[in-house]
N, C-alpha and C positions, 0 to 999 in steps of 0.2 A: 380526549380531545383529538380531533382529526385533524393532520397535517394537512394544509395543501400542498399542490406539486412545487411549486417554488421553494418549499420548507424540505419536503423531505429530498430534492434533487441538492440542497445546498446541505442536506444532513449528510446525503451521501459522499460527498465532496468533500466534507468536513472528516467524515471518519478514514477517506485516503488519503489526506493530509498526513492525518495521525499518525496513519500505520506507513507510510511514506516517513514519517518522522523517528519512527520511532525504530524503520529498518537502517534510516541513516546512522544515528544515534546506536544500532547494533553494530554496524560497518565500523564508526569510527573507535568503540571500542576495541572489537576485535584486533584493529589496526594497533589502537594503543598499546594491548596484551604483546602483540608482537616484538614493539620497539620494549616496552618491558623486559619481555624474556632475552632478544637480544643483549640490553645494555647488562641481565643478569648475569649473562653467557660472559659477556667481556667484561666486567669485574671479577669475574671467579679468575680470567686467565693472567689477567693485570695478577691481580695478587699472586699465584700460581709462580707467574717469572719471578715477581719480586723475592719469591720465597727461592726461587732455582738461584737465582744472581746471587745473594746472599749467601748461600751454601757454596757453590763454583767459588766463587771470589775468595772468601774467607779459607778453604781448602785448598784453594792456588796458591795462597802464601804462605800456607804454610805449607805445602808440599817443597817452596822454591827456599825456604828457611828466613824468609823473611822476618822483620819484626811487625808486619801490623802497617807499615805508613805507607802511604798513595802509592800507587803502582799503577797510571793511567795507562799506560799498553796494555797490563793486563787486564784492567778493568775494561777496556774495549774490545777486549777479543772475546770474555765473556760477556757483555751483552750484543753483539756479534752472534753469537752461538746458541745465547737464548730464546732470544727477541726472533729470530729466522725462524721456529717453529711457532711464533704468534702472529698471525696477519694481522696487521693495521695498527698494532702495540706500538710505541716506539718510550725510550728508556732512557735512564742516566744515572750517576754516581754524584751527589750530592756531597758538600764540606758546609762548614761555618767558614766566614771570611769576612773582611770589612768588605770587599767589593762584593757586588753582583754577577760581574763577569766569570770572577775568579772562584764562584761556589760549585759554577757548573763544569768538573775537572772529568766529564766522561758522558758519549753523547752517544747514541746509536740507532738508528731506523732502520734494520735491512728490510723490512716487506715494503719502504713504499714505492708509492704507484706513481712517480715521475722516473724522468726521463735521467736524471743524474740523480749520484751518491748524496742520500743529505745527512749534513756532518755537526749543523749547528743547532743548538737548540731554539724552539720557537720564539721569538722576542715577546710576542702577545704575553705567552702563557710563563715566561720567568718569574715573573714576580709574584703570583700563584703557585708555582713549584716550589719557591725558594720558601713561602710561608706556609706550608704544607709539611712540606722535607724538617724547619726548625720546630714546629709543632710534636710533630711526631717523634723527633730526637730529645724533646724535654718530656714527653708523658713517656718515653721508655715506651713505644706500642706502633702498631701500623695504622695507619689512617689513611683513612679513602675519601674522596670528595668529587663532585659533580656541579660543571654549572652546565644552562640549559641555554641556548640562543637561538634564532629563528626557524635558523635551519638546522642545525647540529647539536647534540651534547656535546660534551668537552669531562672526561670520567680521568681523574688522575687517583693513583696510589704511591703510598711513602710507608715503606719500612725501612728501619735503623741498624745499622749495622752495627752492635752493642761490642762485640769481641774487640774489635780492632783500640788501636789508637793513634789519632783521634778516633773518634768513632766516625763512621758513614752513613750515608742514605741513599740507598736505593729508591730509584721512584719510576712509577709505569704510567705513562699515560695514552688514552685512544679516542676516538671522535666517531660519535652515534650520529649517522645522518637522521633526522627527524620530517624533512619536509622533502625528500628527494627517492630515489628508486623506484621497479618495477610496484611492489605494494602501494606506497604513496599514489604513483599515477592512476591501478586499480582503482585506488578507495575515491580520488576524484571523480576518475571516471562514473562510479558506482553513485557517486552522490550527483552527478551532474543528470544523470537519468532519472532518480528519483525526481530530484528538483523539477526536470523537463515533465515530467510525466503530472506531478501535481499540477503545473499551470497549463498542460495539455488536459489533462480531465476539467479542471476548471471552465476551461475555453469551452470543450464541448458541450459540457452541458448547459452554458450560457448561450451559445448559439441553438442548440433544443431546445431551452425553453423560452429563449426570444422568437423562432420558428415558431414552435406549437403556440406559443399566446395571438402570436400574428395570426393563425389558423382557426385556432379558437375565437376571435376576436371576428374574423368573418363571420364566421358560421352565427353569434348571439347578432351580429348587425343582422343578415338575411333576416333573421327570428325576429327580429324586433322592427324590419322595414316592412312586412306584411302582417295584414288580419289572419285571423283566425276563419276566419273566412272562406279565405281561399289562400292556400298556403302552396305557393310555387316550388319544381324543384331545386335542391339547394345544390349548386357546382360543387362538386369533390374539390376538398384541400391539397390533394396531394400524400397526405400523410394517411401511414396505414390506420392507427386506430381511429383518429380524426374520420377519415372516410366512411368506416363501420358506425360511426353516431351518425355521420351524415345521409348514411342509406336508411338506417331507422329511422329515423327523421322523414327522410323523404317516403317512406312507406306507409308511414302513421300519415302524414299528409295525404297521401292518395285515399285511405280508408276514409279520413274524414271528408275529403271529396266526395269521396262515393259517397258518403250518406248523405253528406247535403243534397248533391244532386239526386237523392233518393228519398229525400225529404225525412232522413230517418235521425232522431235526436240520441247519441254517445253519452251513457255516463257514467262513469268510475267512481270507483270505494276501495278503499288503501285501510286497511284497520291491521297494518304488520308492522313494527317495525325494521327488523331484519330477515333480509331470507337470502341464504345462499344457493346459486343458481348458476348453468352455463347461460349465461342472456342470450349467446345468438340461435342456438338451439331451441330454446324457451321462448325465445320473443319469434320463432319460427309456428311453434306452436300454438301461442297467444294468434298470431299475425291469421295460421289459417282459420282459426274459431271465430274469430272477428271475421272473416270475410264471407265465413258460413254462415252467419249470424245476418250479415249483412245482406246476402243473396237472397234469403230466405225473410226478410223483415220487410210488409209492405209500407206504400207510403202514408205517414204522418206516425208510422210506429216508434221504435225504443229499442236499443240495445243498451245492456248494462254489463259492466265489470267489473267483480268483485274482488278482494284477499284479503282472507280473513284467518286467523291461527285456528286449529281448528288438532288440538291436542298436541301432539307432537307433528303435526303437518301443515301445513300450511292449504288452505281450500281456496280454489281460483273457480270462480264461478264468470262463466258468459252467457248472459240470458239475454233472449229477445221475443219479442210481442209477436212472433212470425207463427203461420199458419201450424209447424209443426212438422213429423216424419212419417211417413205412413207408416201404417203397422205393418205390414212386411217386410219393410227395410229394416224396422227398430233393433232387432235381435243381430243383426249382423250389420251395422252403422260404421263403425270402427275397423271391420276386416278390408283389406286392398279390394278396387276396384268393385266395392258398393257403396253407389251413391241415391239421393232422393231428386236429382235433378236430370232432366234430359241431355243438356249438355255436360255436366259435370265428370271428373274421371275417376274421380272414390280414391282419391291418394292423400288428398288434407287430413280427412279424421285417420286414416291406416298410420299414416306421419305422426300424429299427434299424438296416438297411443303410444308410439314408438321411442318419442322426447319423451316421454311423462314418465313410460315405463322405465327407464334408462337413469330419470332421475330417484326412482325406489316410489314410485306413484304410479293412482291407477288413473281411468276416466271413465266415465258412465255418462250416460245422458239421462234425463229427467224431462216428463212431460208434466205441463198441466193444463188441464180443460177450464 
């Protein structure tokens, strides 16, 4: 089935959508993998301190001959110590208590990025720490957990501080930007160009083929506002290929001019159905045998035009009811600048061999009495 132009400019349209879709859809993974490998990176280091804090602490007091029970200076000055080689981490020393205030007995953020020391722990996030921190001091184990919001993770870690008594909880928590940074603005960027690009290719080739049908649309009215008759020339569109139909057109009109006013009757046989061909070289060749044909054909005669398959080749035959070539010319017809006419300059048939031959063909001429 043969597409028309409309089908196949909207086919094309269609498949860079696709691939427009489908580079986005690779962008925002990529992007994904990233924030992935990131929030991987800082989980390993969350856990990492918790395991540092845990070891420092517990080895503080017993270096200081303590027995085991809270020691909140010291427990800030080890995470203090810890937490400062973690950027963005921030930590604390967890108890069981009846209050909520009074679980969080040890707080520390040295890397953050304000302007003053922060000392307290987040209000948001307490109530999450404190049921993380008593989870993980009843299964005896570390446990790690993440929630995800618009713009940010939010990754906490709870290990148990088993030696001591009571026992403790260490916990690390840090904050995955999701929708912010130089990456994020990239990947907008990168999708905002594809997006531009599909409904810029869109646009253009809805203004091309609104253009060409306007163009096209002259050119069948000219065709369809005159006879056959007499067939005037047809104003150029404007458009390059458009223009190359319209000069064929107006060429083939002038031949059938000539013959009418030469009183000489045109007529064609098409027995092919496909042949591949340069047209304007071919219909160059076609154009000068018609117009030798024509020169040569008196009036109330006949020119004919044939294509016929004709084995692996295809045979074009242009025959006319005209007087014929003298025998002196016949033998050399086809060579530059021999012709059978006075005025003529012997370059049409020297041309024609030259198309024909070009296309893996030859041409001959044929008489008959």
């Amino acid at each position: 089935m043969k597409l028309s132009l409309r089908a196949r400019l909207s086919l094309l349209w269609l498949v860079i959508v696709v691939i427009c879709t489908a580079l986005g859809v690779i962008m925002h993974r990529v992007y994904s993998l990233g924030v992935e490998a990131q929030t991987a990176r800082m989980r390993d280091m969350m856990q990492d301190a918790c395991e540092t804090i845990q070891r420092q602490y517990t080895l503080s007091t017993r270096h200081q001959g303590g027995s085991g029970a809270l020691d909140s200076a010291l427990a800030y000055a080890v995470l203090q110590a810890v937490l400062r080689d973690t950027p963005g981490v921030e930590g604390g020393i967890w108890r069981e208590h009846e209050t909520l205030e009074a679980q969080f007995v040890a707080y520390a953020f040295p890397t953050h990025a304000g302007s003053e020391v922060k000392k307290d722990v987040p209000q948001t996030e307490r109530t999450r720490l404190a049921a993380l921190a008593r989870q993980s001091l009843a299964q005896r184990a570390p446990l790690s957990d993440s929630h995800s919001f618009s713009r940010e993770a939010v990754l906490t870690h709870a290990q148990p501080m088993l030696d001591l008594s009571p026992p403790l909880v260490v916990w690390t928590m840090a904050r995955i930007p999701l929708a912010t940074g130089a990456a994020y603005d990239q990947l907008r960027v990168g999708l905002g160009v594809l997006f531009f690009f599909s409904l810029a290719s869109g646009g253009v080739f809805a203004i091309f083929l609104m253009r060409w049908s306007q163009r096209f649309a002259q050119l069948t009215t000219a065709l369809a506002t005159h006879s056959q008759a007499h067939m005037p020339d047809i104003a150029l569109t404007g458009d390059v290929v458009m223009g190359r139909i319209v000069s064929v057109v107006n060429d083939v009109s002038a031949r059938l001019n000539q013959a009418q006013a030469a009183g000489v009757q045109i007529a064609t046989e098409v027995a092919v159905d496909e042949w591949r061909f340069d047209p304007l070289h071919l219909g160059r060749a076609v154009e000068n045998l018609l117009s030798n044909a024509l020169q040569h054909t008196p009036h109330g005669g006949g020119v004919h035009i044939a294509v016929h398959s004709h084995g692996a080749y295809v045979l074009l035959r242009v025959s006319d009811t005209g007087r014929g070539v003298a025998p002196e010319v016949l033998p050399r017809l086809f060579e530059p600048f021999v012709t059978n006419r006075a005025t003529g300059t012997g370059l049409g048939l020297a041309l024609v061999r030259e198309i024909v031959g070009a296309h893996g063909g030859s041409v001959q001429l044929s008489t008959r009495t």
